[in-house]
C-alpha positions as CSV (number, residue, x, y, z in Angstrom):
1,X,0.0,0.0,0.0
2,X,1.8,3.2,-1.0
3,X,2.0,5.6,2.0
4,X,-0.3,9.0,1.9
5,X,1.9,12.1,0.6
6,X,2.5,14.2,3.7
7,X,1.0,17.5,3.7
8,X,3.1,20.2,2.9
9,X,5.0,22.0,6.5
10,X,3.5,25.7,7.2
11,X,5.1,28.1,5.6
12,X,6.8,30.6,7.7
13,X,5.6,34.4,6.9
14,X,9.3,35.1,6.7
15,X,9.8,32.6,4.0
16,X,7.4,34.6,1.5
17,X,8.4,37.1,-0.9
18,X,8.3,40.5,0.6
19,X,5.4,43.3,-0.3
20,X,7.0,45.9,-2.6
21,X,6.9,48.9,-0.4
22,X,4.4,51.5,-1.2
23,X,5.2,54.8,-2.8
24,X,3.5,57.5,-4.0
25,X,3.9,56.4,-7.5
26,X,2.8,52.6,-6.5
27,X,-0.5,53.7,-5.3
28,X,-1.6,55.7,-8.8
29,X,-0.6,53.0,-10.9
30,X,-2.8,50.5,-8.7
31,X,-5.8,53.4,-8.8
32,X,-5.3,53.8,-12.2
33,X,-5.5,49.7,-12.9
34,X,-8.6,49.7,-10.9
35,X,-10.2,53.0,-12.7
36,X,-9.5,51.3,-15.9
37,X,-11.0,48.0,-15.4
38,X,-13.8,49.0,-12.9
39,X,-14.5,52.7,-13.2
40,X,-13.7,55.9,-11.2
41,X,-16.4,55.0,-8.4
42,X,-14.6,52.0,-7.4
43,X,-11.2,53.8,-6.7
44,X,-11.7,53.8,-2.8
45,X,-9.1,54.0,-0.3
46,X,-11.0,50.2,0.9
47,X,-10.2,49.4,-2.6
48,X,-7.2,50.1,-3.1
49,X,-5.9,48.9,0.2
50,X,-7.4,45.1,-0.5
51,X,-5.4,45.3,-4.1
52,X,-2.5,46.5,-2.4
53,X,-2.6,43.8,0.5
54,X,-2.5,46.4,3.1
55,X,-4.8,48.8,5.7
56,X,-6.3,51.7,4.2
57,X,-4.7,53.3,7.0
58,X,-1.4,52.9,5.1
59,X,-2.7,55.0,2.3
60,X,-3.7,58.0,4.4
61,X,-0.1,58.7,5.0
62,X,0.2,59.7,0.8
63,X,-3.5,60.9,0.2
64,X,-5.5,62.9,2.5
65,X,-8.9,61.5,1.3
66,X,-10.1,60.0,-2.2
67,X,-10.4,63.5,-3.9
68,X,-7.1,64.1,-3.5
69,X,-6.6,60.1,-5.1
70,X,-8.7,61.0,-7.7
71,X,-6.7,64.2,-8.4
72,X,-3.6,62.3,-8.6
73,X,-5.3,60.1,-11.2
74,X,-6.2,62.8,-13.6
75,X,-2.6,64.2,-12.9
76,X,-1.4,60.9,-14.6
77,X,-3.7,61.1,-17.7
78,X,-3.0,65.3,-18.0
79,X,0.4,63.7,-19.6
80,X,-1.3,63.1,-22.8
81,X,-2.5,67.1,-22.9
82,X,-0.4,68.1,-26.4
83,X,1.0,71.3,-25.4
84,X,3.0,72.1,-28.3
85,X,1.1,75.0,-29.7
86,X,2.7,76.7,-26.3
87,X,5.8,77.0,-28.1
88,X,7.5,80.2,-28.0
89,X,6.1,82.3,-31.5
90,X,9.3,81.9,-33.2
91,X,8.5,78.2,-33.0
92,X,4.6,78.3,-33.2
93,X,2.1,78.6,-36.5
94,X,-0.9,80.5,-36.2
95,X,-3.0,83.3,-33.8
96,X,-2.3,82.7,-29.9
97,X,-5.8,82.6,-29.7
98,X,-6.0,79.6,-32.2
99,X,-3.3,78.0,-30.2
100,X,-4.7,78.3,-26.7
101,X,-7.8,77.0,-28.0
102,X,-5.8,74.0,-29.4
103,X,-4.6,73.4,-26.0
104,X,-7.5,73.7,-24.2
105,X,-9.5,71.7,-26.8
106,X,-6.8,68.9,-25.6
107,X,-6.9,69.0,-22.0
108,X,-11.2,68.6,-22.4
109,X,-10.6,65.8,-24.8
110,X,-8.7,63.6,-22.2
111,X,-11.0,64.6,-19.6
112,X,-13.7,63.9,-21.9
113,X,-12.6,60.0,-22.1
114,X,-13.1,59.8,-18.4
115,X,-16.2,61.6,-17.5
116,X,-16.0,60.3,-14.1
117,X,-12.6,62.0,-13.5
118,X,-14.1,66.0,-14.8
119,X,-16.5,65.5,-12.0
120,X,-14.1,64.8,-9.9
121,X,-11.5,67.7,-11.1
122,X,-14.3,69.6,-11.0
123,X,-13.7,69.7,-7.0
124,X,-10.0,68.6,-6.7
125,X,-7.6,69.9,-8.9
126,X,-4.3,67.8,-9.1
127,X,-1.0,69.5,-8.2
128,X,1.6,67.7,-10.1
129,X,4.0,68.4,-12.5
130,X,2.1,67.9,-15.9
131,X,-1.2,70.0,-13.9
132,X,1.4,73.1,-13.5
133,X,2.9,72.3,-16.6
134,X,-0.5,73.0,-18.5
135,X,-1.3,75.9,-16.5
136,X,2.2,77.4,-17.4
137,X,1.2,76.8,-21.1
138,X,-2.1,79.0,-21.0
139,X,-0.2,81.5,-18.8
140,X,2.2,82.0,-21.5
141,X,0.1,82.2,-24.4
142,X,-1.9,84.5,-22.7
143,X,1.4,86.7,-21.6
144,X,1.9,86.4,-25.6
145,X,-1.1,88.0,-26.7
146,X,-0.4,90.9,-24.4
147,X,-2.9,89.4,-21.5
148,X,-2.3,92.3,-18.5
149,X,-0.7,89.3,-15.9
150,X,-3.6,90.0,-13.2
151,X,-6.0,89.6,-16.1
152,X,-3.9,86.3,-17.1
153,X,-4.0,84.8,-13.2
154,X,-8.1,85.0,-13.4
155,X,-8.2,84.2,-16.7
156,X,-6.4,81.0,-16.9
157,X,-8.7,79.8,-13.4
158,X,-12.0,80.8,-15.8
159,X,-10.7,79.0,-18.8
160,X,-10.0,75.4,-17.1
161,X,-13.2,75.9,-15.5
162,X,-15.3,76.3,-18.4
163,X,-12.8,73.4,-20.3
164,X,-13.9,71.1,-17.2
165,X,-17.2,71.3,-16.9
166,X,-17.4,71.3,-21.1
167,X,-16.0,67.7,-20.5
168,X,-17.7,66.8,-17.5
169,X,-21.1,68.0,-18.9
170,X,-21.0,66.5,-22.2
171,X,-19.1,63.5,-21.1
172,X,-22.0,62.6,-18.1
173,X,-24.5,63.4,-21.5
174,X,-22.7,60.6,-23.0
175,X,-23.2,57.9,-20.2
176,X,-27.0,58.6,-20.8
177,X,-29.3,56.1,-22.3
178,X,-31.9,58.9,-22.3
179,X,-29.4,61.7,-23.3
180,X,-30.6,61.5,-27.3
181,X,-33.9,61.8,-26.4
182,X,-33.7,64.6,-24.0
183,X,-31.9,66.9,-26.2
184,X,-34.5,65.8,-29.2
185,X,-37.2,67.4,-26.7
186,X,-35.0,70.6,-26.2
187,X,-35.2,71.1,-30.2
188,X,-38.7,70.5,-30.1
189,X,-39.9,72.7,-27.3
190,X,-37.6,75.8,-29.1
191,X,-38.6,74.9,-32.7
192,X,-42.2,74.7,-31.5
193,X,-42.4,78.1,-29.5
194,X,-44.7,80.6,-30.1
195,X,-43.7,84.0,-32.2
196,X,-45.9,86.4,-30.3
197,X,-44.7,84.5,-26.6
198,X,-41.3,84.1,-27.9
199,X,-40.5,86.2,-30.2
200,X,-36.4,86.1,-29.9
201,X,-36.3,82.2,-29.8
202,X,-38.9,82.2,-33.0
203,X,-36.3,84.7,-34.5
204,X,-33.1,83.1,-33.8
205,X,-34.8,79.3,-35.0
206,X,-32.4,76.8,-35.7
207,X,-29.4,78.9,-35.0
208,X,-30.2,78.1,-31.7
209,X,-28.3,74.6,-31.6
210,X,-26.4,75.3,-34.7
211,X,-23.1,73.9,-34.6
212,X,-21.0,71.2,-33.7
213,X,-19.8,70.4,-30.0
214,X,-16.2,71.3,-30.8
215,X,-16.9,74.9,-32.8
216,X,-19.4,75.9,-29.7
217,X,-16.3,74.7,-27.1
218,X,-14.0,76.7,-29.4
219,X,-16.2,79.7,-29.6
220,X,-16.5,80.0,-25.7
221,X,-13.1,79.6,-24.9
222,X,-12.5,82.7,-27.4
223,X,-15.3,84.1,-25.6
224,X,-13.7,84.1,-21.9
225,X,-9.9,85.0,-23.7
226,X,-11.3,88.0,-25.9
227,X,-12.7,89.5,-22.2
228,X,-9.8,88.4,-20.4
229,X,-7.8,90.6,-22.7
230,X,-10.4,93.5,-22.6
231,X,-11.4,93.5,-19.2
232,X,-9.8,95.0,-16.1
233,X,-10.0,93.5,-12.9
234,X,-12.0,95.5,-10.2
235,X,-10.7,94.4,-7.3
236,X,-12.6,97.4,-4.7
């Protein structure tokens, strides 16, 4: 009769290969694994602990809460922003205007991607290196066109502003089953308004939602820079 295999000894917890130890960087690549696969709502600090294999606790030490997570998130995908239209005007083609609206029109296409993540920057900006990075690019396009500086530091808040909740508008719109059919009413109720109760919406028509998405994101970014230029700061 052949004898029964042994079972295998305990292994000792010393014997197993050690955690890697956690970093800063560590921790956004694991939120970013889990955004990827399971969406921006399940990037919890419970989360991210259990696919860590530690205590949430341990996480506090490099994030204050999961906005600040989230921010760091976004911080990583800000590196695909294409700011070469920043480039100094010996080096650029075209108006500054034109340019900054290139740049901006970036930044709200990433953010657009990841609807989830303009909500979130729409409360938590990130602080890192390609965040200050864009900001510097704005700032210096608008120092190009001859942007007064306090007009510029206002500015540049207004424009990211308007660029994030663009993306975080249209990209919640797109997450929508019902988002077609709402906007289909919209048209309706305008086209079908009456020209003695609404006489500027019966004038104006179809004008009304002419356009595509990207000229009407274009034309209000040009909107906020033209009255950045113009308009003083009254600070009293």
């Amino acid at each position: 009769m052949t004898p029964a295999t042994p079972p295998p000894a305990p292994r000792s917890r010393r014997e197993r290969p050690a955690k890697p130890a956690l970093s800063h960087a560590g921790i956004v690549e694991a939120a970013v694994r889990i955004m990827r696969a399971e969406g921006l709502q399940r990037v919890t600090m419970r989360r991210l602990a259990a696919e860590l294999d530690t205590g949430p606790a341990s996480l506090y030490v490099y994030f204050g809460n999961t906005a600040e997570l989230h921010a760091a998130i976004l911080e990583e995908y800000l590196g695909a922003v294409d700011l070469s239209p920043a480039k100094g005007p010996a080096d650029a083609q075209g108006d500054w205007r034109e340019r900054l609206v290139q740049v901006l029109g970036s930044y709200t296409g990433v953010l657009f991607e990841h609807p989830s993540l303009a909500r979130s920057a729409l409360v938590a900006r990130p602080t890192g290196a390609n965040y200050l990075a864009l900001v510097e690019a704005i700032l210096a396009l608008l120092d190009e066109g001859g942007v007064p500086l306090g007009q510029a530091a206002w500015g540049v808040d207004v424009l990211l502003q308007l660029a994030t909740a663009a993306a975080a508008e249209q990209g919640t719109r797109s997450e929508t089953d019902s988002a077609e059919d709402d906007h289909d009413a919209l048209v309706g109720a305008l086209r079908a308004a009456s020209a003695d109760t609404y006489p500027r919406i019966a004038a104006l028509g179809d004008d009304l939602f002419s356009g595509t998405p990207p000229q009407r994101l274009g034309w209000m970014f040009r909107v906020v820079v033209n009255g950045a230029l113009s308009t003083p700061r009254d600070l009293t």
